[in-house]
N, C-alpha and C positions, 0 to 999 in steps of 0.2 A: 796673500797679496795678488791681485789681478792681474795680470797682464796688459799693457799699454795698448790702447785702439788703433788702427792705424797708421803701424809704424814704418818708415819707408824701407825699399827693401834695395839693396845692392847686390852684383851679380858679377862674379868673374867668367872668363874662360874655363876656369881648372873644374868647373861641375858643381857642387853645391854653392847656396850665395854665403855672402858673410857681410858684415856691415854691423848697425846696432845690435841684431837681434843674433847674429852668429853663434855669440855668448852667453844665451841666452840659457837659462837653466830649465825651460819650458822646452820641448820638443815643440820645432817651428816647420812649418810646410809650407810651402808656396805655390800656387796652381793657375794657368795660366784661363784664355781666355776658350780654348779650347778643349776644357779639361785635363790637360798637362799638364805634369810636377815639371815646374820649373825652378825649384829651388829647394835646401833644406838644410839646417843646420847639423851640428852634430849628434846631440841628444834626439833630433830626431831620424840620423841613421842610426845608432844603437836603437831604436825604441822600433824601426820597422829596415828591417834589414836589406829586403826587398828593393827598397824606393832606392830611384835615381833619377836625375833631372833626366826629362825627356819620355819617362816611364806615363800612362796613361794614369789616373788617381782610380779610378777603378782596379787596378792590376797592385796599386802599390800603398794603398792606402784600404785598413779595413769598411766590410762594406757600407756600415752605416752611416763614415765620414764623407765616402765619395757621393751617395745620394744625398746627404746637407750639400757639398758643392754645387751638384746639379742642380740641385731644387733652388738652391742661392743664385746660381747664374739664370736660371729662368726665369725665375721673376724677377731680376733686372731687367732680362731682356724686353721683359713685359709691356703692353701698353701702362701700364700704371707702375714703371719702376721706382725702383727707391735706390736712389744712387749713395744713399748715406747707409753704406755698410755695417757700421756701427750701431745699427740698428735691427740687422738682422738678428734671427733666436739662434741661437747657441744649439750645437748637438753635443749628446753625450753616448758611450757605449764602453765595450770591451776591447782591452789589445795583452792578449796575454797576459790573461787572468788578471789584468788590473782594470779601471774603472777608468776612465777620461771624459772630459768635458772639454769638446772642440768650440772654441770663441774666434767669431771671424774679420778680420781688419784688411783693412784697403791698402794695397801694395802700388809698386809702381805700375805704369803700363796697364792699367786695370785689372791688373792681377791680386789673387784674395789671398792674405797670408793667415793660415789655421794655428793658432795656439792650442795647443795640448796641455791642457791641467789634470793632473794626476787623483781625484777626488775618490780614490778608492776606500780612505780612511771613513772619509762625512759619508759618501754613502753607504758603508758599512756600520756608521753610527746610527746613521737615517733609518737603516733597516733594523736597526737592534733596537731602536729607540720606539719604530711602528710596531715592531713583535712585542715590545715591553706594553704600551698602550694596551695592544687589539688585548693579551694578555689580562691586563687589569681592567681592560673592561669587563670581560670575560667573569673575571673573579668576583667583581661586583655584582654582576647582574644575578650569578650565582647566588651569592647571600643573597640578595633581594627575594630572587625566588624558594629558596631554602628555608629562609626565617619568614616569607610571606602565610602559613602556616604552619600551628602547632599539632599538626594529625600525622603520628607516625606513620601511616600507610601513603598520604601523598608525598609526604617527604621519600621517602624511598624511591618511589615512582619517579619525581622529581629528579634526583640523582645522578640515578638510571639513562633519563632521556638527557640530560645535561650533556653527561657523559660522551653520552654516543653521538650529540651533535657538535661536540668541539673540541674533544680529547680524544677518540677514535672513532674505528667505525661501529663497533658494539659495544654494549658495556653492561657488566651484570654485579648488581647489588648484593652481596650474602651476609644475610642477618646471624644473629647468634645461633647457635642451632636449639633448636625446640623438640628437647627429646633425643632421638635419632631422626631426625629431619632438619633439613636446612631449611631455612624460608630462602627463595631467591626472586630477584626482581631485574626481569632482562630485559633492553632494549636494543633495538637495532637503528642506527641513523635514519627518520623518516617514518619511521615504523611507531606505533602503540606499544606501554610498557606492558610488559607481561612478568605476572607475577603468581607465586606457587609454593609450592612445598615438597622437596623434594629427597629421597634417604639417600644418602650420599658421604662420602669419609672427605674431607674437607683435605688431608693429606694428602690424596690422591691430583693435589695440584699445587706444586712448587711455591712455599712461599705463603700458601693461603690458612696453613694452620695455624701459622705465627701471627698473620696479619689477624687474625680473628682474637689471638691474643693480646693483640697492642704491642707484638713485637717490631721494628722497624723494618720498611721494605725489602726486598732480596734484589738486587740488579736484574733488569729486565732481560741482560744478556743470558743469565741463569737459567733463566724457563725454556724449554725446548716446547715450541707450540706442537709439534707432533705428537707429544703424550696428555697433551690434554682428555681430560674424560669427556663424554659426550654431554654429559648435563652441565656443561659450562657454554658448550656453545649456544644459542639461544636460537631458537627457530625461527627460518627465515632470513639466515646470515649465510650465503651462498658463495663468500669470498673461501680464499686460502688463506688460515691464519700464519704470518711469518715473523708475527713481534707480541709477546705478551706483558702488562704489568699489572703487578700485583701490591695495590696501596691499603693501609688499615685505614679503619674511620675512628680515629680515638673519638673518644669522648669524656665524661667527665669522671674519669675516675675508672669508669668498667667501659670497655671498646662496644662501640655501635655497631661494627660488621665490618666488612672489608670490600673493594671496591676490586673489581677485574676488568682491563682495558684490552680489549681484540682489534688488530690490523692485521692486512693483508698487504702486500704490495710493499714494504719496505719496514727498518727497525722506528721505534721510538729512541732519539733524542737524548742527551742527556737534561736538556733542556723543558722537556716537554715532559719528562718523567718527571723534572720539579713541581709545573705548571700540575700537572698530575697530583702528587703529595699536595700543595698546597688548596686545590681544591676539595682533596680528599677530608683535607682538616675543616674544612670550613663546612663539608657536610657531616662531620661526623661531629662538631659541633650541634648544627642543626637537629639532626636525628638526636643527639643525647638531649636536647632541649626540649624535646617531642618526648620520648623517652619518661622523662623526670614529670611532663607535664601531664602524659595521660596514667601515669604513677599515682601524682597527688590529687589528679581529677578521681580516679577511682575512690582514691583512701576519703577524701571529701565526699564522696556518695556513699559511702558505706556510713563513714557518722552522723551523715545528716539525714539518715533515715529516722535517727531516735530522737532528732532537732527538730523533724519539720512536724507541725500539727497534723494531726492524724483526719482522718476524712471520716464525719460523724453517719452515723445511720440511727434507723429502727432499732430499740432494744428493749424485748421484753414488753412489746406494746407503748411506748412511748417513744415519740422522735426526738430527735437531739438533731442538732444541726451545728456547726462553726464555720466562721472565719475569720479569715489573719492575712495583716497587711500590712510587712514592715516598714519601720521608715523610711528608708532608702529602698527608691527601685531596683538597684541592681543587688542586694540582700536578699537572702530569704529565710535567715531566720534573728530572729532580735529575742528582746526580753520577754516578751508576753508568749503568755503557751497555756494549753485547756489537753484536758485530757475528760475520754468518757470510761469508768473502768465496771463491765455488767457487773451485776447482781451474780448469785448464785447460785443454786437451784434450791433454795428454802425458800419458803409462800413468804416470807417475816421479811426477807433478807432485802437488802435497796442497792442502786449501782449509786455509783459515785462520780459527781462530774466536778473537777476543780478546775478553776479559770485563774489563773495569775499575772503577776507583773514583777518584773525583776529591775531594779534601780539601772537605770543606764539603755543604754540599746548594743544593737550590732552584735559581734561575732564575740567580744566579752562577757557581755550579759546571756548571749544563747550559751556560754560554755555551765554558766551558774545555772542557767531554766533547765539546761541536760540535767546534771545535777539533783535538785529540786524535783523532779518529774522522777525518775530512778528513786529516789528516797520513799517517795509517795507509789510508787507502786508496788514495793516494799512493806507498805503500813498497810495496805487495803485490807489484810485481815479485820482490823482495826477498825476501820470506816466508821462507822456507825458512832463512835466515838470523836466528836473532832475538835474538843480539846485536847484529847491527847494525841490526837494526830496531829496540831498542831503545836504542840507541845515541846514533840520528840523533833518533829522536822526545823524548829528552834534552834534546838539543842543542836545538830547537825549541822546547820549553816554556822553557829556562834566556833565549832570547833572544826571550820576547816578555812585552809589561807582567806577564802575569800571576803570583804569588806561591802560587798551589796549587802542589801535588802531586800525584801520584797513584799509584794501586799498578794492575797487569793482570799478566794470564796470558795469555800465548799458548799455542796448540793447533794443530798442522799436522797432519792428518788426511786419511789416506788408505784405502780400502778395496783388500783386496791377498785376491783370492779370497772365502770370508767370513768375512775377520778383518777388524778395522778397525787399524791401524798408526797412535799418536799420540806426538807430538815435545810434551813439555809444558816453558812457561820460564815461571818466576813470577819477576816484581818486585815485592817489598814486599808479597805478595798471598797470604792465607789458601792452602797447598795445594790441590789438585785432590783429589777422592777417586773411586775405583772400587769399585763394585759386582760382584762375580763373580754367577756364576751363581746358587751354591751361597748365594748369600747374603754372603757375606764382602765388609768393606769395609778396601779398602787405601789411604793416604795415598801418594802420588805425591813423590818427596823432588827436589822443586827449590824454588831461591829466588833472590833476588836482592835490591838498593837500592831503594830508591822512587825513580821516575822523576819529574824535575825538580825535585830536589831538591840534586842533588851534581855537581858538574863531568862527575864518569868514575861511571858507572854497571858496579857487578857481578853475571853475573846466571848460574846452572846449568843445565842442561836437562836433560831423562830421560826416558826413553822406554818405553811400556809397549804393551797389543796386546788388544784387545777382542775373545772371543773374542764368539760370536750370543746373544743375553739381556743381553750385560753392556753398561755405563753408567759415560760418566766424568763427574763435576758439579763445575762450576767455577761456584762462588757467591763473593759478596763478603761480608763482617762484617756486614753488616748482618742477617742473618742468627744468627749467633753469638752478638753482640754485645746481640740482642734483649730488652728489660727486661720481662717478664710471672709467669707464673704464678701460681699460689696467694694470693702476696703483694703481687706486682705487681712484686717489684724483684729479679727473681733473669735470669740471661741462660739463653740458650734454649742455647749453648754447643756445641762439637764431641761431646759426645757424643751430646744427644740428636739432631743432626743425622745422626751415624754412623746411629743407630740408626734412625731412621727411615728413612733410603737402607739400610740392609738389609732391608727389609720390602718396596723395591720390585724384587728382583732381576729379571730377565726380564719387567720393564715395559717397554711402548714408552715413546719420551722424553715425550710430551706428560704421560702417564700420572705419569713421574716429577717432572717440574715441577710439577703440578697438586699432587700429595704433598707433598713438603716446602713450597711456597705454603701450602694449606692448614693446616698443621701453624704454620708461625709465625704465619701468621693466630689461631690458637686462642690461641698462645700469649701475645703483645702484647695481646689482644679489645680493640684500638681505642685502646688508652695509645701513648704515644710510641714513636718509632722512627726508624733511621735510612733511607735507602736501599734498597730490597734488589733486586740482581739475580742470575739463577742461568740457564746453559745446561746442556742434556743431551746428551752427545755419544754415543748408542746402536748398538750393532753389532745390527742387524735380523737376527729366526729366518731362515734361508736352506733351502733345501733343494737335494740336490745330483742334477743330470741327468748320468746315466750318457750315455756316446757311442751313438750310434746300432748299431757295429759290437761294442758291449760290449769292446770294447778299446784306446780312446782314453782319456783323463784324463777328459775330459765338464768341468763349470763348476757354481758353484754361482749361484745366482738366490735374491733376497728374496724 
């Protein structure tokens, strides 16, 4: 409750006044026009011991009430006064160790009567309430920046500089130790993180072997900063350390490292060692999140070395070529998959190229092509045979959990002079097409069952002979099957794929991959689609070396 504006004031002989305000439970002052106490109740002789009517307000009142008088009486005095007191701003300060707020009201005689409100509580709430904020900003911005990357090495950095600009003056990061070395990542306020590796006994610092462990912190009083070891101070920190804390970084399960806070100049808080822990949690969240994520990024690059399609060359004098473009862009690997597996070193012997399609797409159907791909390179002794390579690889799909299917083409490929000689067997699988020289594109007539689908698989083969310029392409539907154009919803289809593999006759293979890619690219511009994989099985320009004696046969060479 506020005290009452300009209350009148009454004045005896006997030294302090009394009237309404005598009784008042506010400490009441009265000053006259000459800056003189001329009045004051009781509570406010208890509250300033000093004052006596007649005493100057400078001599009897603290100092930053008697300058509001002044400054109050002056500009009355003012050419622009303001005679409505009540409208003057209020002063606030300290009077033995408490907190007040001076409100000023118009007295008798023009004298200004000061109310004293005791506001030590609200500004002590005010202050707790601004520390609790600035606080949780703090905390915030921290995770912002913490989770704003998954790269263990900036998060650290991160930390590090956090640290050191709002929890102390320096602050050093210690990772798990690697070996007999620590990793550490130290900052100083203002400074660049600096980060290293360092052989060091993590005991050798209060608190810090537990924290490493996911033990709970040790009181900061505990650490005596004068035994610190030297590879904790971090370079370029030129204060006197006189308060250490030492917080862990849990994280999920197994501790991220532990967090070390350096000041000089006075202790840490009990307060601020929370603000501390809790920060610390929130990076050691961070870090574990980083942690786990460049974990499974690794383990996902190690398997998908045996997912991704392999990058086709020269073999044995003939080119091979592929590409693969899964359905979704942000995938890289789906159901379609080709493999090129050489020959062997017998003149008789043929490489084997299989192109397949596996029911479905995505990260499902590539776990079945792994599969399927691994089985098949397993059989290659076999090749040559591919009924029974497809026979057994049947047999294989039918007796494991999975409920795909899938369609492939095999291609056993041999170079014989410079023709190329190919054995083709499609199951359940779009034909094979060639390219002649002249331009002409011929369908390759074999077919068969889809593979793991049926007990007893049936399947044809046929055989055709590449002469130099010509090309055989073994693509999957995805292709074909392709939704674009004009409208958006018409398929890209076997003829305009005919047609476009006649425009590449006497391409090398890269050359013809790169064509029809391009061409269904145009054709989808970015709408949906399924799979697409496609090899070029190319018989290379040869030219032919006569015998030395001009009457041997001689050989031909790419």
């Amino acid at each position: 409750m506020a005290p009452p504006q300009g209350t009148p004031v009454t004045k005896t002989d006997e030294g302090p006044a009394f009237g309404a305000w005598s009784t008042a439970p506010y400490p009441v002052i009265q000053s006259g026009a000459n800056g003189v106490l001329t009045g004051l109740n009781p509570a406010a002789s208890r509250l300033l011991p000093a004052a006596r009517p007649g005493t100057a307000m400078a001599d009897a009142a603290p100092a930053w009430l008697a300058r509001a008088d002044r400054e109050l009486r002056d500009r009355a005095a003012g050419p622009c006064a303001d005679r409505d007191l009540g409208t003057a701003p209020s002063a606030s300060g300290w009077i033995g160790g408490r907190s007040f707020e001076a409100r000023a009201g118009q007295g008798g005689d023009g004298d200004v009567v000061w109310w004293l409100v005791d506001d030590t509580d609200r500004r002590l709430a005010e202050e707790a309430l601004a520390a609790e904020r600035e606080r949780t900003a703090f905390l915030s911005e921290a995770s912002h920046v913490l989770l704003a990357s998954l790269n263990t090495d900036r998060c650290v950095s991160a930390t590090a500089r956090l640290a050191s600009q709002y929890l102390a003056e320096a602050a050093v990061v210690v990772s798990p130790a690697k070996g007999d070395k620590l990793p550490l990542a130290q900052a100083v306020a203002g400074q660049e993180t600096v980060r290293g590796l360092v052989e060091a006994d993590p005991s050798e610092v209060p608190g810090l072997d537990e924290a490493l462990q996911g033990f709970p912190p040790v009181p900061s009083r505990w650490i005596d900063p004068e035994c610190l070891p030297a590879w904790v101070v971090p370079e370029g920190y030129t204060g006197t350390i006189t308060s250490v804390v030492v917080a862990p970084l849990p994280g999920q399960g197994v501790p991220a490292g532990a967090l070390v806070l350096l000041r000089s100049g006075g202790q840490f808080t009990e307060d601020e060692q929370i603000v501390a822990r809790l920060f610390a949690a929130r990076a050691g969240a961070a870090l574990s999140a980083a942690h786990l994520y460049a974990e499974q990024s690794a383990v996902t690059r190690t398997l998908m070395q045996d997912l991704l399609p392999p990058r086709l060359h020269r073999v044995h004098g003939v080119q091979f070529a592929g590409g693969y473009r899964p359905a979704a862009a942000r995938e890289r690997v789906g159901g379609d998959f080709y493999d090129v597996h050489p020959a062997g070193t017998g003149e008789d012997e043929s490489s084997l190229v299989v192109l397949g399609d596996v029911c479905g797409k995505g990260l499902d159907a590539a776990v079945l092509t792994g599969k399927i791909r691994n089985t098949l390179q397993a059989l290659v002794p076999m090749a040559d045979d591919h009924q029974r390579v497809l026979r057994l690889l049947n047999d294989a799909l039918l007796n494991s959990h999975h409920t795909r299917f899938a369609t492939m083409v095999l291609a056993s490929v041999r170079r014989a002079d410079h023709l190329v000689r190919l054995r083709l067997t499609a199951a359940g699988h779009p034909v094979p097409l060639v390219v002649r020289a002249d331009g002409r594109v011929e369908e390759i007539r074999t077919g068969g069952t889809l593979v793991g689908a049926l007990p007893a698989i049936e399947s044809r083969s046929a055989e055709t002979v590449l002469r130099p310029g010509e090309t055989c392409l073994l693509y999957t539907d995805g292709f074909t099957e392709a939704r674009g154009g004009p409208l958006g919803d018409e398929m890209f289809g076997e003829r305009r794929l005919k047609r476009a593999l006649s425009e590449c006759a006497d391409m090398p293979a890269e050359a013809v991959v790169e064509r029809v890619q391009m061409l269904a690219a145009e054709w989808v511009r970015g709408g949906g689609h399924d799979d697409m994989a496609v090899v070029a099985i190319t018989a290379p320009r040869t030219t032919h070396l006569s015998a030395v004696d001009g009457h041997t046969r001689g050989r031909y060479t790419a």
